[in-house]
N, C-alpha and C positions, 0 to 999 in steps of 0.2 A: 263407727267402725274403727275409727285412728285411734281413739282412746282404749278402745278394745284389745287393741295389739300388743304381743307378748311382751313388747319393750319396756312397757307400764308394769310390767310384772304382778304380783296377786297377792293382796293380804291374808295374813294367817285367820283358816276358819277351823271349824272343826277340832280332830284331836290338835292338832298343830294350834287351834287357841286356847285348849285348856292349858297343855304347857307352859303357854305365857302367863295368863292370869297367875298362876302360883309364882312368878316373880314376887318380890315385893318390891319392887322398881314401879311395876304397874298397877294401875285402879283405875279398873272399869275397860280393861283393854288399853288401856293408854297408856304411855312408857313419862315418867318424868325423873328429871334429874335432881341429882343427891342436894343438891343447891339450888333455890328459887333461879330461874332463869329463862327470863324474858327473849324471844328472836329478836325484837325489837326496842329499847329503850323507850321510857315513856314519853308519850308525845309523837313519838312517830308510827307509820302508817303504812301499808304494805305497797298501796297506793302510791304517799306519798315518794319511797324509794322508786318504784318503777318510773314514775315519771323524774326524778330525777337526773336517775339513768341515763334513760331516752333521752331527754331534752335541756338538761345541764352543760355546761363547757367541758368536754374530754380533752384530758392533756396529758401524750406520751403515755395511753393505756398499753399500749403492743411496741415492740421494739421496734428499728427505723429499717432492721436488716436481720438477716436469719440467727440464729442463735447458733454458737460453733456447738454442735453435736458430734459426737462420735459412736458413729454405730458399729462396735461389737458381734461377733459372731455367737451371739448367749449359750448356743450348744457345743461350743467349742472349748469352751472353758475349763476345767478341770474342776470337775464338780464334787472334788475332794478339799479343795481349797475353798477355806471362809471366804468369800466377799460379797458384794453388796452394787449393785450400780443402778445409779437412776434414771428410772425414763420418764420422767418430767412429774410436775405436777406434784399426787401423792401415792404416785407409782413405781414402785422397786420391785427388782429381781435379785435375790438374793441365794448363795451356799450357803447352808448351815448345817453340820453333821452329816454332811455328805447327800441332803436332800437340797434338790429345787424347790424353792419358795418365790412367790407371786405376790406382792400386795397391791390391793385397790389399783386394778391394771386397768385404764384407757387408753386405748390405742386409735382409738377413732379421732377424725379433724374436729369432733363437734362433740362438746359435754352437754349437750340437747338431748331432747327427745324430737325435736328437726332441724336438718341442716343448713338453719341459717341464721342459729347463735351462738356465742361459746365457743370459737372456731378457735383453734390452735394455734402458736404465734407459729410464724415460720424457720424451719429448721427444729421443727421441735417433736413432727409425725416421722420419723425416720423409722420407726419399727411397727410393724405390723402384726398379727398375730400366729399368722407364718412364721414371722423369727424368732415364736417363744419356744421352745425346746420342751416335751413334756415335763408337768409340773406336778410336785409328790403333795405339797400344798398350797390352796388358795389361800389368803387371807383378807376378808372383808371387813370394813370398820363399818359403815353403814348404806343405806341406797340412794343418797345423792347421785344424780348422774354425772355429777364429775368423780366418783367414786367408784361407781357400780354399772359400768358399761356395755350393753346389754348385744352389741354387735361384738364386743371382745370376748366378753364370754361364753355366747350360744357358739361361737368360733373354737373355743379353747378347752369346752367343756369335753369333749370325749380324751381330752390329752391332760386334766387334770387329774389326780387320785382320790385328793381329800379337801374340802373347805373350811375353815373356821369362821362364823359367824357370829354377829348378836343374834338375840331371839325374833322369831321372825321374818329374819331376813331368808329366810329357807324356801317360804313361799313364794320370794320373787324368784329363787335359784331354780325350783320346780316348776315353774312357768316359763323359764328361758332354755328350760332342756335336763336339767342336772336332775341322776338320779339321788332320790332319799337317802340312800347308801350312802352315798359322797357326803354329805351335808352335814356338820357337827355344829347345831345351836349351842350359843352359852348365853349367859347371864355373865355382869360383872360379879368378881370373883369363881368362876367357875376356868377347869382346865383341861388340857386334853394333852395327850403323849401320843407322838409317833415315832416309835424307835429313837430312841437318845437324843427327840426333840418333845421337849414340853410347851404348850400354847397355854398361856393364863391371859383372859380375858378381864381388863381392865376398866375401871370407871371413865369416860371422858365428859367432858360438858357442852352439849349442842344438842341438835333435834335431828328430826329423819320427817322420810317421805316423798315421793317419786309422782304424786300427781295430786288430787284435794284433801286426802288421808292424809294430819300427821300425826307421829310420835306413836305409831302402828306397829314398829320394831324398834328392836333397842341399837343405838350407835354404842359406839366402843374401840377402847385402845386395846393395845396387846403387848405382852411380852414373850419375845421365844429367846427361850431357856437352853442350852444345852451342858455339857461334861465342860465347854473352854467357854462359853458366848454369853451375855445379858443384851442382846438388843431390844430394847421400849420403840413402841412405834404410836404415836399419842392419837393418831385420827384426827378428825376434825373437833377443836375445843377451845372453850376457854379458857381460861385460866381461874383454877381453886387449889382449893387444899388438897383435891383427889392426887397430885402430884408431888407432893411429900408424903401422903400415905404412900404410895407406889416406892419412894425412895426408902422407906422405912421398911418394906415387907419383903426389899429383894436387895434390898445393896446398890453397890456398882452396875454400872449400865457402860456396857462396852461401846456403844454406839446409842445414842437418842435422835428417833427420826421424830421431827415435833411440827406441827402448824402455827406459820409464822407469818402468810398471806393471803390475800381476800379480805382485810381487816377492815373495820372502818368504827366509826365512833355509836352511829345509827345501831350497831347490831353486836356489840363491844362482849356482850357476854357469851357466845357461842364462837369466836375466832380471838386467836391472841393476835396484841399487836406484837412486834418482835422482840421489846424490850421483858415485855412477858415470859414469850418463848425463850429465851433467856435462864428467866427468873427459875419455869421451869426446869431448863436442864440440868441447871444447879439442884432443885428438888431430886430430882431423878438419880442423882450423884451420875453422873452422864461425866465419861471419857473424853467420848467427843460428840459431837452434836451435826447433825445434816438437816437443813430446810427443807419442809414440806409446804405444797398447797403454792407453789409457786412456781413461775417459771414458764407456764406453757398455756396459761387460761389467764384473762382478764375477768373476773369476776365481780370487781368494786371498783372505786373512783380512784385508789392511788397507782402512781406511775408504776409501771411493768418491772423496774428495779428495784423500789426504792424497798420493799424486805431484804434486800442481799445485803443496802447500803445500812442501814441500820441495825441488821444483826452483827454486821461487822465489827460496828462501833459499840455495842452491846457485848463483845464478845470480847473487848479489853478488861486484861487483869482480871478474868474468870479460868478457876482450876477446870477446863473444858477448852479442849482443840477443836473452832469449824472449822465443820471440813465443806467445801462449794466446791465437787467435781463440776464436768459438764456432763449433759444428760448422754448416758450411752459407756461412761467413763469407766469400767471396774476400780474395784477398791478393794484391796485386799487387805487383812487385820495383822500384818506381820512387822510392821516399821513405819512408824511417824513420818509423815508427810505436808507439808502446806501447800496451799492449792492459790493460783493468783485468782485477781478480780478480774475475770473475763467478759462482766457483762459491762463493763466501765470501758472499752475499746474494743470493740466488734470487727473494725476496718479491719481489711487483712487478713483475718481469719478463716481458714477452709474450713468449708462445712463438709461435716461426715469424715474429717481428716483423721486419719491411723493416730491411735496410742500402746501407748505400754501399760503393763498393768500397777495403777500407784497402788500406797498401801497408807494405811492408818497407821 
């Protein structure tokens, strides 16, 4: 019966699988990337990672003390102004053309399917799905459950307009509540307009799969386009050529949200390490660059900081400003900004403490 629950969501059958098969991503129903790649590196074993895990020496996976958040009133913002704010992880709220935009939003304590793994560091749940303010579009990269949050979105879905997705991923959307209406599948390269916003659905490098099913729907980046804006938002990836093509087929990238944690050497071809992340936002031709996939989920053996501390250092003498708000922070596209290292001295810090709105 627990497996059965909507939370598992539903693979594409029927008409919803012939669409797929006419991919040329997929054979035989199955989604594979542009680039051989392995989840795991050879020699190791799915096994052998999980007991790792569990029973290896953990050191400084989660922070000692809450992370200074700043929660934001998101409906109160003037939602004619560009900006951008993070609520952890590889979860943004974003203005663009005067729409509200959503990406891969978890709001729950727990990137599980139950609550009592994956739990969120503290100071990092400050928003709930209550504080999102109706949304003109979702955007989903794949159905990882630190991704594709199924108590945020059966929550969020009557207040949503429109979804951008991979292929596939429509079936988990129609089992959590969302109507067919709502729900715009793509394939890499495929695009979609709504009013003076363009979604072009991007190649990424990694897998899917929400319970013994993988590689059932296609994962994917994005880019939204507008008349002033190029923001790239990379998903979950490795690191290939798909990201100088991306630089080559659109220019400038006003802002690059890219995945630069959960890394580890076991599983190297589906997550970048940060000097990667890097590497690509320089493909990207990226203005400036914000960290994803960090910050609020312990997902692998490296310490809770150390992507902040190494993109930093990765982020000398590159034509690219990072930018490390805190989670909650708005950011607006009007005027250069540097943000200090906050997670390097936590003492002291009020959580939830009022800002102003900085600006890129």
């Amino acid at each position: 019966m627990f497996l059965n629950g909507a939370q598992f969501g539903a693979l594409p059958k029927g008409e919803d699988l012939k669409g797929i098969i006419r991919s040329r991503h997929c054979i035989n129903g199955i989604f594979h990337n542009e680039l051989p790649t392995p989840v795991l590196v050879e020699g190791q074993s799915t096994l052998g990672v999980w007991l790792d895990f569990l029973f290896s020496k953990k050191g400084r996976l989660r922070p000692d003390h809450p992370l200074p958040a700043v929660k934001t009133a998101l409906g109160s913002l003037d939602r004619h102004a560009d900006l951008v704010v993070w609520l952890g992880h590889s979860s943004f709220f974003l203005h663009l053309a005067g729409k509200r935009i959503l990406i891969d939003p978890v709001l729950s304590k727990y990137a599980a399917p139950l609550p009592v793994a994956v739990r969120a560091f503290d100071g990092t749940d400050i928003y709930a799905p209550s504080d999102i303010p109706d949304i003109d579009l979702l955007v989903l990269s794949h159905d990882h459950w630190d991704h594709m949050d199924y108590p945020t979105l059966s929550t969020l879905e009557p207040r949503i307009s429109h979804v951008v997705c991979g292929l596939g991923t429509g079936s988990h959307l129609a089992r959590f509540g969302f109507s067919k209406e709502k729900i715009h599948e793509g394939d890499w390269g495929d695009s979609f307009s709504f009013d003076g916003l363009r979604v072009h659905v991007t190649p990424a490098r990694h897998f899917s799969g929400r319970l013994f099913s993988r590689n059932r729907t296609l994962w994917a980046g994005f880019v939204l386009q507008t008349g002033r804006r190029q923001i790239f938002f990379s998903g979950d990836s490795g690191y290939g050529t798909h990201f100088s093509e991306i630089g080559k087929r659109f220019g400038t990238m006003d802002l690059a949200l890219i995945d630069m944690g959960q890394y580890n050497e076991r599983w190297k071809y589906v997550h970048m390490q940060p000097e990667e992340s890097a590497r690509a936002a320089s493909d990207v031709h990226a203005r400036h660059l914000m960290p994803t996939h960090v910050g609020k989920f312990s997902i692998s053996r490296h310490p809770w900081d150390e992507p902040f501390e190494r993109i930093s250092k990765a982020a000398a003498g590159n034509e690219w400003l990072l930018l490390t708000p805190r989670i909650g922070e708005p950011v607006s596209f009007d005027a250069e900004k540097k943000y200090s290292a906050w997670w390097r001295d936590m003492d002291g810090i009020g959580e939830n403490e009022p800002s102003d709105v900085p600006s890129l």
